[in-house]
C-alpha positions as CSV (number, residue, x, y, z in Angstrom):
1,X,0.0,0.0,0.0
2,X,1.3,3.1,-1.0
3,X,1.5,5.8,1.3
4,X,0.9,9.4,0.4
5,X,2.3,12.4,2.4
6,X,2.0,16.0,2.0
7,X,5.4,16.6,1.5
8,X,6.1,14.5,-1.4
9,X,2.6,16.4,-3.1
10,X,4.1,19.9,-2.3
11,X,7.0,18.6,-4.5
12,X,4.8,17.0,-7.1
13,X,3.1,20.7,-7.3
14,X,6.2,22.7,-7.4
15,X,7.6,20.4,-10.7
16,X,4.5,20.3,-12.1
17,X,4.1,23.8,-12.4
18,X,8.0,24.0,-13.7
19,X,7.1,21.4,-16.5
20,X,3.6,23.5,-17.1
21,X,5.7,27.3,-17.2
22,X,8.3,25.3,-19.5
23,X,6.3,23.3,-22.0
24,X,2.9,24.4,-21.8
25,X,-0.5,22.6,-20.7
26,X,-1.1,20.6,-23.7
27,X,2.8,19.2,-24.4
28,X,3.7,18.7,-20.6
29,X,2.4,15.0,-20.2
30,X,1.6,13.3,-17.0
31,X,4.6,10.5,-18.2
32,X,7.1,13.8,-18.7
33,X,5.9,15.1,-15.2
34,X,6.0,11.6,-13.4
35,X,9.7,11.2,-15.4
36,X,10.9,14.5,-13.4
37,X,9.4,13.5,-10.5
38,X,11.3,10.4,-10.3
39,X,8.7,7.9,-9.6
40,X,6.0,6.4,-12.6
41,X,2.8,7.7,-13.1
42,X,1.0,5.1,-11.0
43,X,2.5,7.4,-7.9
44,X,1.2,10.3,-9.9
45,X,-2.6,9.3,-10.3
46,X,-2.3,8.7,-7.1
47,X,-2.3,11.9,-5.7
48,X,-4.0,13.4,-8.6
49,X,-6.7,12.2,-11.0
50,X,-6.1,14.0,-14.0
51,X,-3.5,16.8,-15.6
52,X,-6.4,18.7,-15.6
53,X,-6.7,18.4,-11.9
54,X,-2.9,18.6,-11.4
55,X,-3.2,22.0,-13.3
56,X,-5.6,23.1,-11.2
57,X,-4.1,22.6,-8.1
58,X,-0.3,23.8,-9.3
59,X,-2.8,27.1,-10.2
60,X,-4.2,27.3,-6.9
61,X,-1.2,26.3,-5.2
62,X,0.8,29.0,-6.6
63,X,-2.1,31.7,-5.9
64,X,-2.4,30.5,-2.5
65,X,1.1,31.2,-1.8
66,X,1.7,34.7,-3.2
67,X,-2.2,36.5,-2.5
68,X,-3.5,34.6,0.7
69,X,-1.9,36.4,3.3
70,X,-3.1,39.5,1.0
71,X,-6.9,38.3,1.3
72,X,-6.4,37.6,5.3
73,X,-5.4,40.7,5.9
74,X,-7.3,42.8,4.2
75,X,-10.1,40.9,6.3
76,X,-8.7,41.8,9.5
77,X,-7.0,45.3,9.3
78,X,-8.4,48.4,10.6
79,X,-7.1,50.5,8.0
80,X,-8.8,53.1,6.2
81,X,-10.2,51.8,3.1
82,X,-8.3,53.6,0.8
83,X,-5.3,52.0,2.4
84,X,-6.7,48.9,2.8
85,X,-7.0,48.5,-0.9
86,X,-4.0,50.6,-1.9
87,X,-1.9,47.6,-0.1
88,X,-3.7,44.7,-1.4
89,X,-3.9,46.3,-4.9
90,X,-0.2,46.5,-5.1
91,X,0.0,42.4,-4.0
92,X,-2.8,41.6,-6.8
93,X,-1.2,43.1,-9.6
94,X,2.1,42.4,-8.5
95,X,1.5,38.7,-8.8
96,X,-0.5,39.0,-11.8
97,X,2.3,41.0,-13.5
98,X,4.8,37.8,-13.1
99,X,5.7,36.3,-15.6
100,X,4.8,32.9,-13.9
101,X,1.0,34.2,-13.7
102,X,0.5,35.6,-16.9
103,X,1.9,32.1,-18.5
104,X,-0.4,30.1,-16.5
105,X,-3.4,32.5,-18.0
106,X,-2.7,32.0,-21.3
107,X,-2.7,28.4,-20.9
108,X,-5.7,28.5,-18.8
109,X,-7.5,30.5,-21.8
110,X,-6.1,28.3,-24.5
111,X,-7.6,25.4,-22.8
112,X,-10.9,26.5,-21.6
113,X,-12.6,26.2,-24.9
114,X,-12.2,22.6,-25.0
115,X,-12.8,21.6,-21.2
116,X,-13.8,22.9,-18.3
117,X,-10.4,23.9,-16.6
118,X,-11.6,27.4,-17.3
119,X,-14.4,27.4,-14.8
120,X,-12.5,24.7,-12.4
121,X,-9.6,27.4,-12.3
122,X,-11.6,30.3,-11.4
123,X,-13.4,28.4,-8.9
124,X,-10.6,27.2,-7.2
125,X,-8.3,31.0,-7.5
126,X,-10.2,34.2,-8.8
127,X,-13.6,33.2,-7.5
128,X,-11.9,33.1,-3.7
129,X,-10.2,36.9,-4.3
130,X,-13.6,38.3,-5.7
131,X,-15.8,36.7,-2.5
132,X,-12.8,37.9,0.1
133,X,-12.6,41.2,-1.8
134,X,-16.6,41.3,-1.6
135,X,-16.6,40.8,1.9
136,X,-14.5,43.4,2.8
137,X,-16.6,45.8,0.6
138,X,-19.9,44.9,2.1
139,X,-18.4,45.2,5.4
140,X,-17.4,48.8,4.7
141,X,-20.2,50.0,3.3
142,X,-22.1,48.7,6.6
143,X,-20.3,50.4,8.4
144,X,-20.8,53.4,6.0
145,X,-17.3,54.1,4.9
146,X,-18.3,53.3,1.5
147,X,-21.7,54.1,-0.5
148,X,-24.0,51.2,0.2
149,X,-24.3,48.9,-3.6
150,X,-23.6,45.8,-4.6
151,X,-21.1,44.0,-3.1
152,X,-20.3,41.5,-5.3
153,X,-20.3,43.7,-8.4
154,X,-18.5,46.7,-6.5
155,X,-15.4,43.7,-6.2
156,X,-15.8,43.0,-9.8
157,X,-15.1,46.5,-10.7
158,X,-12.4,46.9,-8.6
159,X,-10.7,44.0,-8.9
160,X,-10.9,45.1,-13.0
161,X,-9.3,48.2,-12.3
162,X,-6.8,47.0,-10.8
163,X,-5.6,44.9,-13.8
164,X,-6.9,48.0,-16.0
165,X,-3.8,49.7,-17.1
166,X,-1.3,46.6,-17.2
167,X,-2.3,42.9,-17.6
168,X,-4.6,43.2,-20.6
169,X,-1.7,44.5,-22.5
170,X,1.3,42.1,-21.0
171,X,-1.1,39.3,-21.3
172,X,-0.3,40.3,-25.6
173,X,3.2,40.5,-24.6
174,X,3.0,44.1,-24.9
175,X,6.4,45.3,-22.6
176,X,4.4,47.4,-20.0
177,X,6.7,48.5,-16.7
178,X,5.8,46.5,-13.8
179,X,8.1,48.1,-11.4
180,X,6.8,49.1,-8.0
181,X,6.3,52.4,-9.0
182,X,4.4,51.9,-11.7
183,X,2.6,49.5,-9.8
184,X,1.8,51.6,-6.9
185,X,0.8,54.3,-9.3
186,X,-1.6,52.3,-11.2
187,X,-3.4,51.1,-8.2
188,X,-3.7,54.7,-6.8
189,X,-5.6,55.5,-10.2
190,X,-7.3,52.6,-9.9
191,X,-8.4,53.8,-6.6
192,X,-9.5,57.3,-7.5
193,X,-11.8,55.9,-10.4
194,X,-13.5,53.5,-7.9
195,X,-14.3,55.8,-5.0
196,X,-15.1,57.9,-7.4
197,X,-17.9,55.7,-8.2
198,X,-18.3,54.1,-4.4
199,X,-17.0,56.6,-1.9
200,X,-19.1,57.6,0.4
201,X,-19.5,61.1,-0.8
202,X,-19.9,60.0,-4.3
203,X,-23.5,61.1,-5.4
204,X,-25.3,58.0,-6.4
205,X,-26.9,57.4,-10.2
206,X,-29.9,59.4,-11.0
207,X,-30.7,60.7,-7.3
208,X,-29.5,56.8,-5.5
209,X,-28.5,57.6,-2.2
C-alpha cells in the first residue's frame, strides 16, 4: 500500500508547475511530469486524477502562496479603506504581473474552450479573491465608509481596475513596466476611479442615495 504524504505532493506541485511554465499545458504530459518526479505515473494518479486536476491545483497552489496572506489581511486590518485596498492592490497586480501568472493564464485560456479547466480554475483562484474582496466591501459599506451597492459587483469593478492599465496589454506580450512604482501608481488611479464611483460622498446614479 502506497502511502501518500504531504510533503512529497508539495513537490509533485512545485515540478509540475516547472514542467507547465516550460512546456505548456497541452505538451507537458503526465509520463514527462512523473519522469521528473522520479517515480512512474502510477504514484502520480495517485495523488492526482487528471492533468487537468494537477493543473488546477499547481494554479491554486501558486495563488495560494503569493495573495492569501493579502486576502487575510485585508479581512482583519483596521485601515482606512483607501489604504486597505492601496496595499492589497499592489499584491494583486504584483502577482498577476509575473511572468509565472501571466503564462499560466494564457494556458488557462487556451484550454478552456475545450474543457472545463476554465471554470474549475476560477473556482478554485479568482472566485476566492472576488468573495474575500466582496466581503470586505460589504463590510465597509455597513459600516458606512463606502456608499451602500452591490457587493459583489462593487469587487468585480475593482478587482478590474486593478488589472486596467497593465495585464490586458502584458497578457499580448506588450512590454508594460511593472516596477513598483508603476505598480503603486496604477493602483492609486485605480483607486481614484472606484471611490469615485463608491466613496461615500460620491453622489449615487440618478438621485440613489
Amino acid at each position: 500500500m502506497r502511502v501518500r504524504t504531504e510533503a512529497k505532493r508539495e513537490a509533485i506541485l512545485e515540478i509540475a508547475a516547472e514542467a507547465f511554465i516550460e512546456m505548456g499545458y497541452e505538451r507537458a504530459s503526465m509520463a514527462e511530469i512523473s519522469s521528473r518526479v522520479g517515480g512512474s505515473k502510477a504514484t502520480l494518479y495517485g495523488y492526482f486524477e487528471s492533468k487537468e486536476q494537477l493543473f488546477i491545483e499547481v494554479a491554486k497552489s501558486v495563488g495560494e502562496r503569493h495573495l492569501a496572506d493579502a486576502f487575510a489581511e485585508l479581512e482583519q486590518t483596521a485601515a482606512d479603506v483607501q489604504v486597505a485596498l492601496q496595499r492589497l492592490g499592489e499584491k494583486v497586480l504584483g502577482f498577476l504581473t509575473h511572468p509565472d501568472a501571466l503564462a499560466t493564464q494564457r494556458m488557462v485560456i487556451a484550454a478552456a474552450g475545450r474543457s472545463d479547466i476554465g471554470r474549475r480554475f476560477y473556482e478554485a483562484g479568482p472566485k476566492r479573491g472576488l468573495e474575500a474582496t466582496a466581503a470586505y466591501l460589504k463590510a465597509a459599506m455597513d459600516g458606512g465608509r463606502l456608499r451602500v451597492a452591490d457587493a459583489g459587483i462593487a469587487a468585480h469593478h475593482l478587482l478590474a481596475l486593478f488589472e486596467a492599465e497593465t495585464v490586458p496589454l502584458r497578457m499580448l506580450g506588450v512590454p508594460v513596466s511593472t516596477s513598483r512604482a508603476h505598480i503603486r501608481q496604477a493602483i492609486e488611479r485605480a483607486l481614484a476611479v472606484f471611490l469615485a464611483a463608491y466613496g461615500v460622498s460620491s453622489p449615487g446614479p440618478r438621485g440613489r442615495p
